[in-house]
C-alpha positions as a printed Julia matrix, in Angstrom:
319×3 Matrix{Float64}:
  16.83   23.68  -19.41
  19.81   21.67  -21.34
  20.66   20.32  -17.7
  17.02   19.46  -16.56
  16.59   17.78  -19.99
  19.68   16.23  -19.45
  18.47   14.25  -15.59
  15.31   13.34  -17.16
  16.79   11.31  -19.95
  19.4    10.0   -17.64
  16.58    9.34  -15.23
  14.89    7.46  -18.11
  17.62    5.33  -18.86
  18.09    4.32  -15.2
  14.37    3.11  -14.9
  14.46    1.41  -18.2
  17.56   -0.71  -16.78
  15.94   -1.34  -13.39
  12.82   -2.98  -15.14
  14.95   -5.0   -16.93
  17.26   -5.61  -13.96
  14.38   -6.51  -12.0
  12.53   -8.71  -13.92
  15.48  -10.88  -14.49
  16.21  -11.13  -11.08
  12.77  -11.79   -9.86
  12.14  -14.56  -12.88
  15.58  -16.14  -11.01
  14.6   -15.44   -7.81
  10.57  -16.92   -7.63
  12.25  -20.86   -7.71
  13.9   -19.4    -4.41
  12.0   -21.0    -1.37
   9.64  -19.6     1.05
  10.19  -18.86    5.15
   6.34  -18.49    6.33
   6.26  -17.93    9.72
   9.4   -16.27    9.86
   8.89  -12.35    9.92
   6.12  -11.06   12.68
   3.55   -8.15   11.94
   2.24   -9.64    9.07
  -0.87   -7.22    9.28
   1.74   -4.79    7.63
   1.2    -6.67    4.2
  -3.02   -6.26    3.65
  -3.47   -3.88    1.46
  -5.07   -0.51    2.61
  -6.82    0.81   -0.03
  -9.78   -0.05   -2.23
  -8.56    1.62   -5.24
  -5.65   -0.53   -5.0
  -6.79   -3.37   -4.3
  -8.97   -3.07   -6.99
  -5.55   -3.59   -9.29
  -4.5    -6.03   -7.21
  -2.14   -4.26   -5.29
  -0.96   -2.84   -8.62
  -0.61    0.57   -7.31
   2.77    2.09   -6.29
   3.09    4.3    -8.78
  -0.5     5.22   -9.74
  -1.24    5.91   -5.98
  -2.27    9.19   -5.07
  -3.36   11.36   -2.38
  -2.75   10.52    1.47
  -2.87    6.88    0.62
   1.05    7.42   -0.06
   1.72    6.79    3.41
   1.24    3.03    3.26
   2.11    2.46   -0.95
   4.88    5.03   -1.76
   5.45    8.07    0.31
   6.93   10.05   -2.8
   3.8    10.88   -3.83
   2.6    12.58   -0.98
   4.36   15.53   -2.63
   1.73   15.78   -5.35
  -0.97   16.28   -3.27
  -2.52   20.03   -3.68
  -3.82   21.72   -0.3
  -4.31   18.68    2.64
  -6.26   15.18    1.57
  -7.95   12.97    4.45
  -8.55    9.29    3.74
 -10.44    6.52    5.59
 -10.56    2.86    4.38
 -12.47   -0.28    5.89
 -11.23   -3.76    5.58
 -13.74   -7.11    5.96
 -10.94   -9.61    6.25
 -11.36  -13.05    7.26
 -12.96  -15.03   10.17
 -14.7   -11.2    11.66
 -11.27   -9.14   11.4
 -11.17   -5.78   11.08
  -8.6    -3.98    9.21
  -8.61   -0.18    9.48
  -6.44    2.78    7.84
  -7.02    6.51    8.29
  -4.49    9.1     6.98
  -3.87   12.71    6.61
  -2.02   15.02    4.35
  -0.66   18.18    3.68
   1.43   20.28    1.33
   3.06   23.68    2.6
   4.55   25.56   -0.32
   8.66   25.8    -0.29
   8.92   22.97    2.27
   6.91   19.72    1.66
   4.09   17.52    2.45
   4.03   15.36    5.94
   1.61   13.4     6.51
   0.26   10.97    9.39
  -1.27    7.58    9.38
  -2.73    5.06   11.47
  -3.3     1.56   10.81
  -5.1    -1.14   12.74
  -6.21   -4.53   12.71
  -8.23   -6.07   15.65
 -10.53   -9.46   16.65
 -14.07   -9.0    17.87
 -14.25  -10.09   21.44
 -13.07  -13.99   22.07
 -13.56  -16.03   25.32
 -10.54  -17.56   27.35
 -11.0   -21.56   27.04
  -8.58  -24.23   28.59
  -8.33  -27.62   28.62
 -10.53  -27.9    31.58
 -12.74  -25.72   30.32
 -13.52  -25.77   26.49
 -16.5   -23.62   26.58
 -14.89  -20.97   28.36
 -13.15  -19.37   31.65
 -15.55  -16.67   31.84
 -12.98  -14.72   30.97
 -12.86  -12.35   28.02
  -9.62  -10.95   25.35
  -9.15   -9.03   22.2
  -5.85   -8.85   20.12
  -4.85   -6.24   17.78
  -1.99   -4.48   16.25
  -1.47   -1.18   15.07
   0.87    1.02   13.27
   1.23    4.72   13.58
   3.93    6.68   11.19
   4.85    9.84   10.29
   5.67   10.8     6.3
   7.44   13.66    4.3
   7.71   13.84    0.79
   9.28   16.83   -1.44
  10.16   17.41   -4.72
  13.51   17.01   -6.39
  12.88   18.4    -9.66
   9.86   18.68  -11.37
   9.42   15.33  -12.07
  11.22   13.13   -9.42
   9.73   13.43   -6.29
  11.0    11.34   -2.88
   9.4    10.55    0.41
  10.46    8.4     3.66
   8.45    7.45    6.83
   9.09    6.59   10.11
   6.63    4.57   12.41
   5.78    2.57   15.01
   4.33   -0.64   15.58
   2.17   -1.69   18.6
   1.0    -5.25   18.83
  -1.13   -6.93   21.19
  -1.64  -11.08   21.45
  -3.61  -11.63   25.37
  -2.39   -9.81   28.85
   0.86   -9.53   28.81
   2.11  -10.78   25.71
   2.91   -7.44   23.67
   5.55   -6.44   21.11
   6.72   -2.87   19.75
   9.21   -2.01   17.03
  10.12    1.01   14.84
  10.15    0.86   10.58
  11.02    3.34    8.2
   9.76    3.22    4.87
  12.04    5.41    1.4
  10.57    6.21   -1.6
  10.98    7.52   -5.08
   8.56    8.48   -7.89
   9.22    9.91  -11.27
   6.18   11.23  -13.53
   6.45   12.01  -16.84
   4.28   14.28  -19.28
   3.61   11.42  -21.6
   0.29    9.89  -20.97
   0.88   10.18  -17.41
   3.37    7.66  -17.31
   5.0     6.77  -13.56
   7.66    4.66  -12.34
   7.77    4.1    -8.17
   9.89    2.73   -5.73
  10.12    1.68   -2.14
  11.83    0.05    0.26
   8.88   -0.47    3.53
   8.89   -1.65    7.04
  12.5    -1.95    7.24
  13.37   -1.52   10.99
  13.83   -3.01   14.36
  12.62   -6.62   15.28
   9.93   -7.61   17.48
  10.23   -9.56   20.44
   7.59  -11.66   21.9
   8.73  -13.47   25.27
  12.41  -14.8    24.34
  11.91  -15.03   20.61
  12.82  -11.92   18.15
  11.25  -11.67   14.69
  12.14   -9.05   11.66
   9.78   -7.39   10.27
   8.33   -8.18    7.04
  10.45   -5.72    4.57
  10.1    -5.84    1.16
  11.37   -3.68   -1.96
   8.43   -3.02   -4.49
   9.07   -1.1    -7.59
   6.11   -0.42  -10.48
   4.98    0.98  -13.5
   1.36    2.92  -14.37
   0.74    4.99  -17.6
  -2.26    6.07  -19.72
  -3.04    3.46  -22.59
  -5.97    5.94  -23.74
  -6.08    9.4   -22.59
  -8.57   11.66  -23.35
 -10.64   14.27  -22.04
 -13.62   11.21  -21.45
 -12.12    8.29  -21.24
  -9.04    6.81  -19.7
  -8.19    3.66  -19.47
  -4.65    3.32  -16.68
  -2.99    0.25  -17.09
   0.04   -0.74  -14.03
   2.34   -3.56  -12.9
   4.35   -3.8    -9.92
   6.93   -6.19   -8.03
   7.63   -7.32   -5.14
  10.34   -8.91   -3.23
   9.52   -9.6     0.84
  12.16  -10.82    2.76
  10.4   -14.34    3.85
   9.57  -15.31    0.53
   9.11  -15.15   -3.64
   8.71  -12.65   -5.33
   5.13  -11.6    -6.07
   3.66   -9.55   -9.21
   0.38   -7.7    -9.44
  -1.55   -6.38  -12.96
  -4.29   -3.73  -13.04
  -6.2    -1.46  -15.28
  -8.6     1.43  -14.49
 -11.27    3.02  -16.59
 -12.5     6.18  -15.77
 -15.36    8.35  -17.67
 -15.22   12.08  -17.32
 -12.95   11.34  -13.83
 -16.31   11.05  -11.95
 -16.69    6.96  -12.4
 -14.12    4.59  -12.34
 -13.79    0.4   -12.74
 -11.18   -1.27  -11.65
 -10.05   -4.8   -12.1
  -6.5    -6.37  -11.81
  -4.64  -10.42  -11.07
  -2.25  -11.31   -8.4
   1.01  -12.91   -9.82
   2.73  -15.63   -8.25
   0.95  -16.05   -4.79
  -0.45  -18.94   -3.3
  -3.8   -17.88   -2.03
  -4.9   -13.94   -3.44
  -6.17  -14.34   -7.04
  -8.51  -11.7    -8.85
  -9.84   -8.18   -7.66
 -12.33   -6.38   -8.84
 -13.41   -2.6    -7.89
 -15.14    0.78   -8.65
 -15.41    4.17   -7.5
 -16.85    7.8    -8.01
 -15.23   11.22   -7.61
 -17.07   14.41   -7.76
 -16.56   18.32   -6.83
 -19.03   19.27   -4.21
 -19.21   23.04   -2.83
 -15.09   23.21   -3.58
 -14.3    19.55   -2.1
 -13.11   16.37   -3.92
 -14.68   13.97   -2.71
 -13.82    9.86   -3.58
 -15.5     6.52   -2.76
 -14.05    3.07   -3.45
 -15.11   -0.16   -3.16
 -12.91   -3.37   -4.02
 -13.57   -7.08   -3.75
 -10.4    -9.52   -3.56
 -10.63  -13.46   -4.17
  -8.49  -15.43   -1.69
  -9.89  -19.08   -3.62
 -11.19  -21.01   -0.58
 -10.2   -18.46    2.32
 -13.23  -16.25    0.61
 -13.07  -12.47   -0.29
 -12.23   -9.65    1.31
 -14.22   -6.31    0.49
 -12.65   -3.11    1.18
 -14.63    0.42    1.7
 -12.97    4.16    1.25
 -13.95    7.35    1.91
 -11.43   10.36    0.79
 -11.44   13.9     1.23
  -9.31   16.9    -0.41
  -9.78   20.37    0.0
């Protein structure tokens, strides 16, 4: 017990020094210029999930369920039984964005997990030159993501996950591109109004090559905070922050806050710090027990100023 108390305060310490760490860094770092353009599979950055979008992205260490796979795959390991999830994205200019993910814990070894994500066009016509109004001819383009995720406990409070995946992407005929990421992850909970501190270090991998030209992949090191400002039995009110640091440009910050009354309805609203187009997001949700399953629906609504919004729809499952 001495010992276990011991790692946690040590453990403590260590986060405490990161946030400061970090936060001085990242206040250095957002003068730093940008590289658009310079990392490929940028579908890898839109957000998955309504709930976290909701916070604006605020969400890596509040995240829970099979939605780990994407935001930090160390939490994975708190998921009771298995968890299905299934989130709709209405991005811009009649793109779909799609995630579906599955979950589940064995006792004594760990959780895995599987994921798919996908973004796609709706049906566009071949035009050259020549022909402005069209070939006759017919393309979609897509790309898609399919990983694999474990997570496990180290003690009863730190908890770390990694995952492994592979990226498929699709422009018109020939033009295609496939690479392999790996995602690592760390989570600590504590018993004090819930409070969490996460980790991760995603899509770090192998770069993609389209024709002669090889991009990286767009990795980025996120770390975050979520705890319970009130906690009761009725209400709860979550409050998180995270940061992020992508490799082709400044850092970016998020702020949320979730209320939730009796855990059956929740609102959720949070800001986007330091980026040039995302602004506010807004969201809500319901829970409820029916005949032994826990069942979830989100909705979120993200302002992109003159892009428009981008609404987000989720469906989750546990059992």
């Amino acid at each position: 017990m001495n010992a276990f108390r011991t790692i946690q305060r040590g453990f403590s310490v260590m986060v405490k020094r990161v946030v400061v760490l970090t936060a001085v860094v990242a206040d250095m770092a957002h003068a730093q210029y940008s590289r658009p353009g310079s990392t490929s599979a940028q579908f890898l950055k839109i957000g998955v999930s309504p709930r976290g979008s909701g916070l604006a992205g605020a969400y890596i260490a509040s995240v829970a369920g099979a939605e780990g796979t994407y935001y930090n795959a160390a939490a994975l390991a708190w998921v009771k039984g298995t968890d299905l999830v299934f989130n709709h994205t209405s991005w811009f200019a009649g793109i779909n964005h799609e995630f579906g993910a599955v979950a589940h814990t064995f006792d004594d070894v760990g959780t895995f997990a599987a994921s798919v994500i996908g973004m796609y066009t709706d049906v566009m016509k071949v035009t050259t030159p020549l022909q402005p109004d069209g070939t006759g001819e017919t393309f979609t383009a897509g790309s898609y993501k399919a990983a694999v995720s474990y997570s496990r406990f180290l003690t009863d409070r730190v908890t770390v996950g990694v995952t492994g995946g592979i990226v498929y992407e699709k422009l018109y005929g020939s033009f295609t591109a496939t690479s392999y990421t790996i995602d690592i992850a760390a989570l600590y909970v504590s018993d004090f109004r819930g409070f969490r501190f996460g980790m991760q270090i995603s899509n770090f991998g192998s770069d993609e090559t389209f024709v002669n030209e090889a991009y990286p992949l767009p990795t980025a090191f996120t770390f975050g905070l979520a705890m319970n400002a009130i906690d009761d039995d009725e209400h709860k009110v979550m409050v998180g922050f995270s940061a992020t640091k992508p490799n082709d440009g400044k850092p970016l910050g998020s702020i949320g806050a979730e209320y939730s009354f009796s855990s059956f309805l929740f609102v959720r609203g949070g800001y986007q710090l330091y980026h040039d187009v995302a602004t506010y997001s807004l969201g809500a949700g319901v829970r409820a027990d029916v005949l032994g399953y826990d069942l979830r629906f989100d909705y979120s609504y993200s302002d992109f100023r003159l892009l428009g919004a981008a609404h987000r729809f989720g469906l989750g499952v546990g059992f």
